[in-house]
Biopython code that builds the backbone (N, CA, C, O; Angstrom):
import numpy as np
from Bio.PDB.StructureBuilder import StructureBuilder

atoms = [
    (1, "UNK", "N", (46.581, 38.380, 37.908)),
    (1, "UNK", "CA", (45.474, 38.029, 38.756)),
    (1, "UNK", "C", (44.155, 38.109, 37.980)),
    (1, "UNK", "O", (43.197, 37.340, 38.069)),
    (2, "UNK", "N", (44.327, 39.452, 37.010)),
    (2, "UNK", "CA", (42.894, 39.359, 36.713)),
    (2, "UNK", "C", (42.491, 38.618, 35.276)),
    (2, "UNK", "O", (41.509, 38.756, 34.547)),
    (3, "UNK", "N", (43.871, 37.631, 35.169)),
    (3, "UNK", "CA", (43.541, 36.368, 33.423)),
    (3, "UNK", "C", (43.011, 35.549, 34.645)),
    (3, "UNK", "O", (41.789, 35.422, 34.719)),
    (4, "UNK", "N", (43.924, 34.880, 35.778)),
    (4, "UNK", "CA", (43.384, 33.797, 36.294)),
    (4, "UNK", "C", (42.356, 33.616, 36.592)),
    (4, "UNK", "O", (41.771, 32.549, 36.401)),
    (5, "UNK", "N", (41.823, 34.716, 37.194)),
    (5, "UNK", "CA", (40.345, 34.973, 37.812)),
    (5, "UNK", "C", (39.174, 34.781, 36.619)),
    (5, "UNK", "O", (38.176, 34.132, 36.933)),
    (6, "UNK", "N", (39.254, 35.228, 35.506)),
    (6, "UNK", "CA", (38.412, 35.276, 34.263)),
    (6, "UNK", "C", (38.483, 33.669, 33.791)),
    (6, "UNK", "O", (37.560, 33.171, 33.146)),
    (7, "UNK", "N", (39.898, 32.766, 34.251)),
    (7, "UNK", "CA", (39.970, 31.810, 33.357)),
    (7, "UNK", "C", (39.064, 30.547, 34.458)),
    (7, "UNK", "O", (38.354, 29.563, 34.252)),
    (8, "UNK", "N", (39.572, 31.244, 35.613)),
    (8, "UNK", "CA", (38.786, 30.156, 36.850)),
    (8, "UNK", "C", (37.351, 30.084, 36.491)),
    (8, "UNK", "O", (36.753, 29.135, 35.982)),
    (9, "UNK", "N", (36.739, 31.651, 36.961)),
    (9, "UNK", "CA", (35.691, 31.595, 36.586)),
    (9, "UNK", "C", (35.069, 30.923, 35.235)),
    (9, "UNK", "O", (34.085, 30.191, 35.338)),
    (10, "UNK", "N", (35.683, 31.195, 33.926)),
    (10, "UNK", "CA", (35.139, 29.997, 33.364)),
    (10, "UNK", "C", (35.320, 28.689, 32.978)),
    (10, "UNK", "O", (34.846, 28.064, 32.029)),
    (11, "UNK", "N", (36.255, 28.295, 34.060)),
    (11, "UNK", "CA", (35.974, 26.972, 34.552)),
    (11, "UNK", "C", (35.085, 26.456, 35.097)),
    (11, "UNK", "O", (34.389, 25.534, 34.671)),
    (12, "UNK", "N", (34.978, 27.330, 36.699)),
    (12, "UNK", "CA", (34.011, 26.905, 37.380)),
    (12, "UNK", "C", (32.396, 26.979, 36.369)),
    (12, "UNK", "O", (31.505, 26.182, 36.665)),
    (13, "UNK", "N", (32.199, 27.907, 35.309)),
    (13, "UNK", "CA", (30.821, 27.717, 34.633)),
    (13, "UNK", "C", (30.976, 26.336, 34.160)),
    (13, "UNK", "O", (30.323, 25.513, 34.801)),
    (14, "UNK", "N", (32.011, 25.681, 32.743)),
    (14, "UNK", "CA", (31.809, 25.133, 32.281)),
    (14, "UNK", "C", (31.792, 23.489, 33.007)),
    (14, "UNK", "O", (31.100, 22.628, 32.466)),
    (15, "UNK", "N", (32.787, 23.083, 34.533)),
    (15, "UNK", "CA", (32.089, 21.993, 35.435)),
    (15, "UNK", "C", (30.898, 22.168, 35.944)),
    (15, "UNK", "O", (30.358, 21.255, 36.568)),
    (16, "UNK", "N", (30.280, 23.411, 35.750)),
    (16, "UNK", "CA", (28.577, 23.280, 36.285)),
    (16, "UNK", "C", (27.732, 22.471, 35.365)),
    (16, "UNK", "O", (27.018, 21.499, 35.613)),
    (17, "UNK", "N", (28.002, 23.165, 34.109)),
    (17, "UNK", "CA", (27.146, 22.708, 32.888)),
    (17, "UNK", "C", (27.475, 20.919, 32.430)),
    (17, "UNK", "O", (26.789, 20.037, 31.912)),
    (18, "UNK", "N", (28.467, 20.979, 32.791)),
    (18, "UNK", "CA", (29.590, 19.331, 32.377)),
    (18, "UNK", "C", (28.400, 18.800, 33.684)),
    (18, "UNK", "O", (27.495, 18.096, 33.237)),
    (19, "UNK", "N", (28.354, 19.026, 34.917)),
    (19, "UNK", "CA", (27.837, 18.056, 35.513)),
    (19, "UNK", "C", (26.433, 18.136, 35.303)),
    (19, "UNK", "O", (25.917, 17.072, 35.647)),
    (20, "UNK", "N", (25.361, 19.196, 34.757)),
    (20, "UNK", "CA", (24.167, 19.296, 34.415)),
    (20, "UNK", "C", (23.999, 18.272, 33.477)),
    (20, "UNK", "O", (23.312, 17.268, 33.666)),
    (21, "UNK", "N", (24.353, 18.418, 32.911)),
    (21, "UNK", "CA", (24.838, 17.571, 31.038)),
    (21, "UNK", "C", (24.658, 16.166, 31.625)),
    (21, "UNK", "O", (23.604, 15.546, 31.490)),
    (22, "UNK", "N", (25.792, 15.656, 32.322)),
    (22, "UNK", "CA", (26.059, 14.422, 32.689)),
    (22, "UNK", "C", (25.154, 13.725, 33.628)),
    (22, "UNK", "O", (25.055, 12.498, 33.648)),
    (23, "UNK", "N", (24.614, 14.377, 34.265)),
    (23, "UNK", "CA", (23.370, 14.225, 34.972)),
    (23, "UNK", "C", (21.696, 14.079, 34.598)),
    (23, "UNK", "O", (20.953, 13.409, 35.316)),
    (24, "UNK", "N", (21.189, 14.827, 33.325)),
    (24, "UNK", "CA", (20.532, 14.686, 32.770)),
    (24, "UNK", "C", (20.902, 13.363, 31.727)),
    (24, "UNK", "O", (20.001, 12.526, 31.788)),
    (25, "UNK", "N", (21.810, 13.046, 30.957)),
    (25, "UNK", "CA", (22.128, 11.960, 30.281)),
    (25, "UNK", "C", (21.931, 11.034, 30.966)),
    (25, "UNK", "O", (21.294, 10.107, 30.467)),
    (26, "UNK", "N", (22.369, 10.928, 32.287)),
    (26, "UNK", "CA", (21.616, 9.829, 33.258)),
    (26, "UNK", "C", (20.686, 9.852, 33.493)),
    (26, "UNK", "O", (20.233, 8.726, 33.695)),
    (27, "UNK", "N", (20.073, 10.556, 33.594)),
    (27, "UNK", "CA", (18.428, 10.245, 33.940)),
    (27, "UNK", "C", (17.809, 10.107, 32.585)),
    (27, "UNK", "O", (16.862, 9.322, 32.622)),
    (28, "UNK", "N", (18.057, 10.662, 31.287)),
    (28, "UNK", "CA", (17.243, 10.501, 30.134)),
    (28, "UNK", "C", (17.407, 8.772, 29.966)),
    (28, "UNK", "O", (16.537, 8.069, 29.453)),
    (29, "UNK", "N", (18.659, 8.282, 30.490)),
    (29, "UNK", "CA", (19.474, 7.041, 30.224)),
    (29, "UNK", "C", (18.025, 5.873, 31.233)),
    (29, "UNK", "O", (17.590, 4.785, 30.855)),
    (30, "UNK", "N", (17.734, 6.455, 32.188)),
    (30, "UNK", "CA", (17.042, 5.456, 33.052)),
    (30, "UNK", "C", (17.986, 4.698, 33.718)),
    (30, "UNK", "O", (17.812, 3.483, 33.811)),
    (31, "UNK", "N", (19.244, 5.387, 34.334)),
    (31, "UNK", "CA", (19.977, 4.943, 35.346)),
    (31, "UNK", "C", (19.139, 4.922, 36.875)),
    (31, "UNK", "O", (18.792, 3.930, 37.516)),
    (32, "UNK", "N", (18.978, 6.167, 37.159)),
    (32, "UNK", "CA", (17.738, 6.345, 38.392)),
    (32, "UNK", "C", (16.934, 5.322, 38.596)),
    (32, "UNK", "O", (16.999, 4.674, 39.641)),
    (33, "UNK", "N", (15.990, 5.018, 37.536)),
    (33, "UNK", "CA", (15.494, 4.361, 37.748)),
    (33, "UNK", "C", (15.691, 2.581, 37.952)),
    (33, "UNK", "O", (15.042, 1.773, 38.617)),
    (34, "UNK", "N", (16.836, 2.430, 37.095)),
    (34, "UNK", "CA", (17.468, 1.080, 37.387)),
    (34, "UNK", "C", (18.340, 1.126, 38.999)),
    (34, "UNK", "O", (18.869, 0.100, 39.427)),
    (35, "UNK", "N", (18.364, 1.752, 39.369)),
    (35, "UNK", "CA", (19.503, 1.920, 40.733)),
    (35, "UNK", "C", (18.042, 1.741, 41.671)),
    (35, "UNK", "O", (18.145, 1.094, 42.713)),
    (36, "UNK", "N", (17.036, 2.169, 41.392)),
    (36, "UNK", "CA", (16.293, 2.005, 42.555)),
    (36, "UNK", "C", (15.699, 0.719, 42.790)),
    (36, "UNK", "O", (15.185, 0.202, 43.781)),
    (37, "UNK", "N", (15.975, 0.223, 41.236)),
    (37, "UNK", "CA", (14.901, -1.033, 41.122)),
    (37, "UNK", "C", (15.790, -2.270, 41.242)),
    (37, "UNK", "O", (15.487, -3.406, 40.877)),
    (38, "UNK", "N", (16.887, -1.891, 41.786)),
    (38, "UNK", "CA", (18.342, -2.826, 42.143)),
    (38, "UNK", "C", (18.042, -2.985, 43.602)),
    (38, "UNK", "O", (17.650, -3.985, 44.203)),
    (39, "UNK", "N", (18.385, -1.449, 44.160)),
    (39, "UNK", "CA", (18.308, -1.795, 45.746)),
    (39, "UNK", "C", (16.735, -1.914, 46.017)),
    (39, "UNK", "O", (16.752, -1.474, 47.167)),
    (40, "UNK", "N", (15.300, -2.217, 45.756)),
    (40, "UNK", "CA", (14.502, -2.684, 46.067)),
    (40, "UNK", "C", (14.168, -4.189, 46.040)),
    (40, "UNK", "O", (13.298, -4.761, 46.698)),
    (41, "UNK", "N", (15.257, -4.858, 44.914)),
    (41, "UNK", "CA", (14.606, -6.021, 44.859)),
    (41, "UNK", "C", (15.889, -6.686, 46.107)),
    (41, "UNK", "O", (15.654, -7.673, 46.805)),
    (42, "UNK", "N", (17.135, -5.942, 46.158)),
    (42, "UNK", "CA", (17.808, -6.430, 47.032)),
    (42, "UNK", "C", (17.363, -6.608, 48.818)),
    (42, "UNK", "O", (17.566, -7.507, 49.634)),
    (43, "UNK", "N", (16.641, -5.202, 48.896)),
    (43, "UNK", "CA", (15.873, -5.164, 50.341)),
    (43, "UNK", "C", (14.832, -5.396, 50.599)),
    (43, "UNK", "O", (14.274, -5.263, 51.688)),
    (44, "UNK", "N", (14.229, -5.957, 49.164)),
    (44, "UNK", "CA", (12.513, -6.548, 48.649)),
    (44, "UNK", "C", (11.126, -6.676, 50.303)),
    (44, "UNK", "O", (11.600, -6.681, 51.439)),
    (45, "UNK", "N", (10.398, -6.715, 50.208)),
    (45, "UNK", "CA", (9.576, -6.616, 51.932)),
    (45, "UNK", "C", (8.891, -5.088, 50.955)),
    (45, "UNK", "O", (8.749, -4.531, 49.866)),
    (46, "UNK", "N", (8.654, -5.070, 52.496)),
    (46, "UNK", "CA", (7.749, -3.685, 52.030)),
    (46, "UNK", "C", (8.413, -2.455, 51.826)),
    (46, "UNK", "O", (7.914, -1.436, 51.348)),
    (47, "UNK", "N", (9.597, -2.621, 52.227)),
    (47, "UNK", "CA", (10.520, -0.707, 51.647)),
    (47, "UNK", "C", (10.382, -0.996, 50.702)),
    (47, "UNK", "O", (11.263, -0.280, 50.227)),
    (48, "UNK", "N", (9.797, -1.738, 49.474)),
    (48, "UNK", "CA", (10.157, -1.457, 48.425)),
    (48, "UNK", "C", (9.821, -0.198, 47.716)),
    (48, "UNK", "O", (10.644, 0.148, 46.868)),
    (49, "UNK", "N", (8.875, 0.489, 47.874)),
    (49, "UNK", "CA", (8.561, 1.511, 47.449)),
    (49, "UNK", "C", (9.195, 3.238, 47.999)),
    (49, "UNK", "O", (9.219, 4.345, 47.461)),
    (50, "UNK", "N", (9.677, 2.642, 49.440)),
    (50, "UNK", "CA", (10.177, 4.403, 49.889)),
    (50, "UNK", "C", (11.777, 4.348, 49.729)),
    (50, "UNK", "O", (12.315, 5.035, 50.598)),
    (51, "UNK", "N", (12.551, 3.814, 48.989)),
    (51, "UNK", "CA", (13.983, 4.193, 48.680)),
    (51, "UNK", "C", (14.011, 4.331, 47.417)),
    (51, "UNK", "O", (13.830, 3.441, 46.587)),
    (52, "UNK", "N", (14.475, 6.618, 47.023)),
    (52, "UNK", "CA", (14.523, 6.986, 45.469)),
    (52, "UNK", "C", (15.766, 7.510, 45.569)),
    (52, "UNK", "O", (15.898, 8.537, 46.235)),
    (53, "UNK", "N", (17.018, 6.853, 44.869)),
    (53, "UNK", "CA", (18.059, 7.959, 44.664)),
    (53, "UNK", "C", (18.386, 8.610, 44.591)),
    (53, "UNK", "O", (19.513, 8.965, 44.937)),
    (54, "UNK", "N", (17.189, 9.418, 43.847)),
    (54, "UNK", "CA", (17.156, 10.862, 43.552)),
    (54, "UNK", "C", (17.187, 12.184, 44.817)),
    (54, "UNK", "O", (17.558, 13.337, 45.037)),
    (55, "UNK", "N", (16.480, 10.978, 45.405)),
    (55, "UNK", "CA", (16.372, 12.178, 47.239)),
    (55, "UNK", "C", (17.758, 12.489, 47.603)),
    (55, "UNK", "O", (17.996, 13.598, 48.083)),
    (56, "UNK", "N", (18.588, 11.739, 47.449)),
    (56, "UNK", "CA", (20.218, 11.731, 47.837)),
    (56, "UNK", "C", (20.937, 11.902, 46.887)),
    (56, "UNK", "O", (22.104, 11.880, 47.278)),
    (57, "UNK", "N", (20.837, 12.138, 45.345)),
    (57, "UNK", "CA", (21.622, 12.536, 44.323)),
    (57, "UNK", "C", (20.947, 13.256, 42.820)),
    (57, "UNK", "O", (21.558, 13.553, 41.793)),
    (58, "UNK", "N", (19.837, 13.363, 43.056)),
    (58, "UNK", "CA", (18.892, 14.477, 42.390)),
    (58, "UNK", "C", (19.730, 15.651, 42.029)),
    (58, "UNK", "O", (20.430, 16.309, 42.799)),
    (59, "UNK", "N", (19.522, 15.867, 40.430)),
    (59, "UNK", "CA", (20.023, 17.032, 40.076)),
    (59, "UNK", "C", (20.239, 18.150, 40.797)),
    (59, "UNK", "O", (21.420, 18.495, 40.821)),
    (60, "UNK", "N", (19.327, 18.966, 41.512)),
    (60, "UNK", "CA", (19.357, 20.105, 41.835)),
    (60, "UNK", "C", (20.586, 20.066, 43.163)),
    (60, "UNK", "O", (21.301, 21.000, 43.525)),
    (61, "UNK", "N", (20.537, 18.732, 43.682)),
    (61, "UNK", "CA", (21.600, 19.078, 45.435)),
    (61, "UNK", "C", (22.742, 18.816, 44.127)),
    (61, "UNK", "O", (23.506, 19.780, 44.071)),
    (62, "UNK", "N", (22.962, 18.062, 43.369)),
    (62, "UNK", "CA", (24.536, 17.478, 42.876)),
    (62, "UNK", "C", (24.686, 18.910, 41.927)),
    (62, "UNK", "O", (25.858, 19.271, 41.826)),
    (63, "UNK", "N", (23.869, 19.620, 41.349)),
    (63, "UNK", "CA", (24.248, 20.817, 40.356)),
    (63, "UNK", "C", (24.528, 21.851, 41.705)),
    (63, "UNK", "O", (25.516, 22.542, 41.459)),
    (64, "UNK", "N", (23.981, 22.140, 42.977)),
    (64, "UNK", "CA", (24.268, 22.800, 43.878)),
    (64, "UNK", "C", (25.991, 22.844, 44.266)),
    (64, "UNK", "O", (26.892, 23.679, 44.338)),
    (65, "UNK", "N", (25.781, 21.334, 44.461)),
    (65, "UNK", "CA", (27.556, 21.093, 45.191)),
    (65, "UNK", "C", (28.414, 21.651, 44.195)),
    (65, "UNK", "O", (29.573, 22.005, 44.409)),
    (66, "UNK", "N", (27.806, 21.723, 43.081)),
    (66, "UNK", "CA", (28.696, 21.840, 42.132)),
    (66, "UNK", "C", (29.050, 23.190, 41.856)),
    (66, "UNK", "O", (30.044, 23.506, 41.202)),
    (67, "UNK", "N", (28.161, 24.060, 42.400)),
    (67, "UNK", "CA", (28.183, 25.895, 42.276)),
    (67, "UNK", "C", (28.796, 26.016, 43.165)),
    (67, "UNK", "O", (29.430, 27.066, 43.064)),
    (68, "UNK", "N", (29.134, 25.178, 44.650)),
    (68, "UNK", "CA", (29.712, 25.479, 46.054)),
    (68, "UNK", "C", (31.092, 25.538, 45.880)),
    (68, "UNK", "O", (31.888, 26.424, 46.191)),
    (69, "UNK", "N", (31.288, 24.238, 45.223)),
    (69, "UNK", "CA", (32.675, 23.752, 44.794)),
    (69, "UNK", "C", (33.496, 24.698, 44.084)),
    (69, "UNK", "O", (34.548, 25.168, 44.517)),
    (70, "UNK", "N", (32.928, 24.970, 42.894)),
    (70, "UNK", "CA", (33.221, 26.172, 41.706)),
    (70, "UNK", "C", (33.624, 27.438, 42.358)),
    (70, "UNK", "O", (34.651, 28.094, 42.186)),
    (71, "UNK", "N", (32.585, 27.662, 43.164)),
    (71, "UNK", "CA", (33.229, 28.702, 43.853)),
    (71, "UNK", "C", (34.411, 28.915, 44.721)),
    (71, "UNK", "O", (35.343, 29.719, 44.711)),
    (72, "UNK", "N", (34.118, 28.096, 45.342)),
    (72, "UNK", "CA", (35.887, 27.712, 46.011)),
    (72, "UNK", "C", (36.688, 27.430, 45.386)),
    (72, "UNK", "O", (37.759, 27.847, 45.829)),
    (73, "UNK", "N", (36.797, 26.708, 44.200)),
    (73, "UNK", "CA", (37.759, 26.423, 43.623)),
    (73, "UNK", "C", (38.336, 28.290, 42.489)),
    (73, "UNK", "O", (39.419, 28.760, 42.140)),
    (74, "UNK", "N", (37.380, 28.573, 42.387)),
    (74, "UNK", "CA", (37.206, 30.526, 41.600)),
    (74, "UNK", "C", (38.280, 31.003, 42.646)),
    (74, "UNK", "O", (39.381, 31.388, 42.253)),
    (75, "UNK", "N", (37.976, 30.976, 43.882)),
    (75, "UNK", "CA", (39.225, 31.318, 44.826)),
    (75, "UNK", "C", (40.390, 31.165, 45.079)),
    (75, "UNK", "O", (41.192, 32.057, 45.356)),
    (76, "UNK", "N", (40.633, 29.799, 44.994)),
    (76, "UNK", "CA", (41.611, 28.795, 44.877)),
    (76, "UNK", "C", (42.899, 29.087, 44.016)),
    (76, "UNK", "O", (44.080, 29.227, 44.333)),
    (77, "UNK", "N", (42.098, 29.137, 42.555)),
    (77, "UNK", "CA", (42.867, 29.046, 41.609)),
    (77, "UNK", "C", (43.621, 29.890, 41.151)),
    (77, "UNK", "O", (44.602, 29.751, 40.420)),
    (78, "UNK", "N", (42.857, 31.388, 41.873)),
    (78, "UNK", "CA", (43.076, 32.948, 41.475)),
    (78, "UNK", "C", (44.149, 32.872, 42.230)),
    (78, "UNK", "O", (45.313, 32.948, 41.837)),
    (79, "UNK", "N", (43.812, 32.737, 43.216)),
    (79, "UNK", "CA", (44.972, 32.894, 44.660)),
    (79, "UNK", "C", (46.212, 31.973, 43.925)),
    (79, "UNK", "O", (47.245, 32.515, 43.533)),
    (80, "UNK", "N", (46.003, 30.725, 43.813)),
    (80, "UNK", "CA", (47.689, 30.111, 43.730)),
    (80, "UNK", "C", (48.033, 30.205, 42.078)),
    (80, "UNK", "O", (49.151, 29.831, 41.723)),
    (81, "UNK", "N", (47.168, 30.656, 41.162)),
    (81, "UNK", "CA", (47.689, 31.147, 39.687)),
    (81, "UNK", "C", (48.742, 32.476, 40.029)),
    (81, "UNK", "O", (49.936, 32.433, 39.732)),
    (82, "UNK", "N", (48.028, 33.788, 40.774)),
    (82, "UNK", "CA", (48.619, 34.479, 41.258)),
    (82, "UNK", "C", (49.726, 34.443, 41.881)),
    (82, "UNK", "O", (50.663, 34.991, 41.300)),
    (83, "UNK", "N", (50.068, 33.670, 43.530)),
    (83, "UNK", "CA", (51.220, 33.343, 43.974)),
    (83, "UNK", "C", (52.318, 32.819, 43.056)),
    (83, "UNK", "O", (53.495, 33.156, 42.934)),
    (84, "UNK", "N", (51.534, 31.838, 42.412)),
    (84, "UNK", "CA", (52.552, 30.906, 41.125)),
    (84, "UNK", "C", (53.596, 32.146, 40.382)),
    (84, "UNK", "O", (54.794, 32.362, 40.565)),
    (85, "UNK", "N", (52.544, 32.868, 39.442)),
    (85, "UNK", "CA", (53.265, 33.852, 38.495)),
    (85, "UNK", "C", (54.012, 34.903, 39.190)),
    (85, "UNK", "O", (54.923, 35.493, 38.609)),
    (86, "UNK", "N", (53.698, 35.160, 40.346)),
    (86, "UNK", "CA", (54.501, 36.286, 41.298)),
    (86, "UNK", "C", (56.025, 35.252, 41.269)),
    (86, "UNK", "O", (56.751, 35.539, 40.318)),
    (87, "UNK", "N", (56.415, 34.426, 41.937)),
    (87, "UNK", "CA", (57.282, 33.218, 42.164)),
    (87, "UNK", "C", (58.088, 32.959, 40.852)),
    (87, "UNK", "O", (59.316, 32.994, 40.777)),
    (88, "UNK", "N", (57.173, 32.678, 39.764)),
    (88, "UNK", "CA", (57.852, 32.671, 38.536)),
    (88, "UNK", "C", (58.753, 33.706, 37.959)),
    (88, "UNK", "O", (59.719, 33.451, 37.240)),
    (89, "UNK", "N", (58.362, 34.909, 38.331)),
    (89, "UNK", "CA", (58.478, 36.372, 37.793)),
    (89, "UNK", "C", (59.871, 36.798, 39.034)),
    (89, "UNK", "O", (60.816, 37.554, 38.808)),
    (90, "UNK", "N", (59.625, 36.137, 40.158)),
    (90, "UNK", "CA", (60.633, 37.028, 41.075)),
    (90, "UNK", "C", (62.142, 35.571, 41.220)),
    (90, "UNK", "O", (63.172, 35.738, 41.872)),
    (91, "UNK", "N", (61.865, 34.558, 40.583)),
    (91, "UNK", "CA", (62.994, 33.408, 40.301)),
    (91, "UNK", "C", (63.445, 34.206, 39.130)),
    (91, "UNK", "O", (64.397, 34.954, 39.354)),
    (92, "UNK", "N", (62.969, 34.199, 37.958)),
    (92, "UNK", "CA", (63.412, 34.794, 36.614)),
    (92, "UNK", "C", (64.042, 36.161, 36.699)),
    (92, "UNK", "O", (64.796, 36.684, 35.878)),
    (93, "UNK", "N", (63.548, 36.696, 37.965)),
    (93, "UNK", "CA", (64.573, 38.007, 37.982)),
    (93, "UNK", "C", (65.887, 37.931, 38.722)),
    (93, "UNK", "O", (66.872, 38.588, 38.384)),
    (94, "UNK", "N", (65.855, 37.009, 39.858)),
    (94, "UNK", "CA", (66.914, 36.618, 40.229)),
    (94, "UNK", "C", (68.181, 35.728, 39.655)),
    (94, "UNK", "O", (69.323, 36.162, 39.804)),
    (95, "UNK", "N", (67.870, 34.108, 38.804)),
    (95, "UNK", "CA", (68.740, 33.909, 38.211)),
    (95, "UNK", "C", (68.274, 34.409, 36.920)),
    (95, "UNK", "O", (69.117, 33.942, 36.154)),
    (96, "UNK", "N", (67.706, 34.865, 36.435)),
    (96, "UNK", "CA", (68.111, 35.298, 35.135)),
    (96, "UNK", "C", (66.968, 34.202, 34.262)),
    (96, "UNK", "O", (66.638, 33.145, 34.801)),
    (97, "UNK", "N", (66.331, 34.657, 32.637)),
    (97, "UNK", "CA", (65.646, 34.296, 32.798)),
    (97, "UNK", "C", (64.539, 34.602, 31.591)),
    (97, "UNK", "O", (65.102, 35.058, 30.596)),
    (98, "UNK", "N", (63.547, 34.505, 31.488)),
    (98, "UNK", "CA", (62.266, 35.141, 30.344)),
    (98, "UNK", "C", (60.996, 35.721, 31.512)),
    (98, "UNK", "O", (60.228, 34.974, 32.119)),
    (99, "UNK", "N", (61.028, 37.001, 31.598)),
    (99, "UNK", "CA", (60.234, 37.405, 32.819)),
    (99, "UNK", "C", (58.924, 37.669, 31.911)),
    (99, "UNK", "O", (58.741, 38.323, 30.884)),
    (100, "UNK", "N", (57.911, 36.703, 32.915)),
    (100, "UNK", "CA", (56.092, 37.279, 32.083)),
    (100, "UNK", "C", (55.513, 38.262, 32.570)),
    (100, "UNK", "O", (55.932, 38.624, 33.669)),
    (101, "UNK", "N", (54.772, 38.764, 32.171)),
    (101, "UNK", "CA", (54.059, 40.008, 32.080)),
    (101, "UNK", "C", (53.122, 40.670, 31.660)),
    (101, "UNK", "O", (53.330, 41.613, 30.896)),
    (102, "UNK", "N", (51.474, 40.217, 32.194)),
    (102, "UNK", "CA", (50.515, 40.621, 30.914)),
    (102, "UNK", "C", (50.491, 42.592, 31.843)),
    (102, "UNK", "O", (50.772, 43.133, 32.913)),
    (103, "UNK", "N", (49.971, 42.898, 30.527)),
    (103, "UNK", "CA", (49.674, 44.374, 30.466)),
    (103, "UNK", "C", (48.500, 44.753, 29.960)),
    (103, "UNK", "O", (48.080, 43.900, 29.179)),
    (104, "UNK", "N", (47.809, 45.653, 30.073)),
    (104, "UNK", "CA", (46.780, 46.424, 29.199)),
    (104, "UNK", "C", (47.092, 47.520, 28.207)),
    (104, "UNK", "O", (47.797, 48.524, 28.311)),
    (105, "UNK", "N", (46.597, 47.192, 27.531)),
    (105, "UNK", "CA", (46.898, 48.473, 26.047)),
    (105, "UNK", "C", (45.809, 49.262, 27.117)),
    (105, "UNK", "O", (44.933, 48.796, 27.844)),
    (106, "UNK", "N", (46.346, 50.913, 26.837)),
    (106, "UNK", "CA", (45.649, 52.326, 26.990)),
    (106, "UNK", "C", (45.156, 53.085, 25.665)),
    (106, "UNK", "O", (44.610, 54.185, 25.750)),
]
sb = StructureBuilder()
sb.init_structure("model")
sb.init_model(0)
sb.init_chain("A")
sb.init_seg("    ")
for serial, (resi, resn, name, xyz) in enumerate(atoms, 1):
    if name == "N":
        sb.init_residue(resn, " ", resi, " ")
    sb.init_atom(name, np.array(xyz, "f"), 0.0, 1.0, " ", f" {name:<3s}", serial, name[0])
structure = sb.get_structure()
């Protein structure tokens, strides 16, 4: 329980940073700004100026979802890594088998 938990957790860090990363590359890229200047000329009139992507996919809510997610998934993974190796460990004792086993040195 307590590898899975260490290994989740740095999972869940390194999809935070993966989507920070990937998110800033888009915006350094001037995607944002081409997406807005797509759907303005498509709905052209006078909204052209009050629809920004960013209000609806702006770093900070998409790096958010992404700490929400992580976290649930930190739960997730602990929990059914755990069930998994319990299952693995109690088949291998029954038919027979290579039983795993982490331990701590004292």
């Amino acid at each position: 329980m307590k590898t899975s938990f260490l290994l989740s957790i740095a999972l869940g860090i390194v999809v935070v940073v993966a989507i920070f990363m990937v998110w800033s590359v888009l915006d350094a890229a001037g995607v944002w700004g081409s997406i807005n200047q797509t759907v303005a000329d498509v709905i052209g009139g006078q909204d052209r100026s009050t629809f920004d992507i960013e209000d609806y996919l702006g770093t900070r809510r998409v790096v958010g979802f992404a700490m929400i997610v992580s976290a649930v998934d930190v739960v997730l993974i602990t929990a059914i890594a755990t069930l998994c190796a319990f299952l693995y460990n109690m088949s291998a004792s029954l038919l027979g088998g290579i039983e795993v086993t982490l331990a701590e040195d004292r």
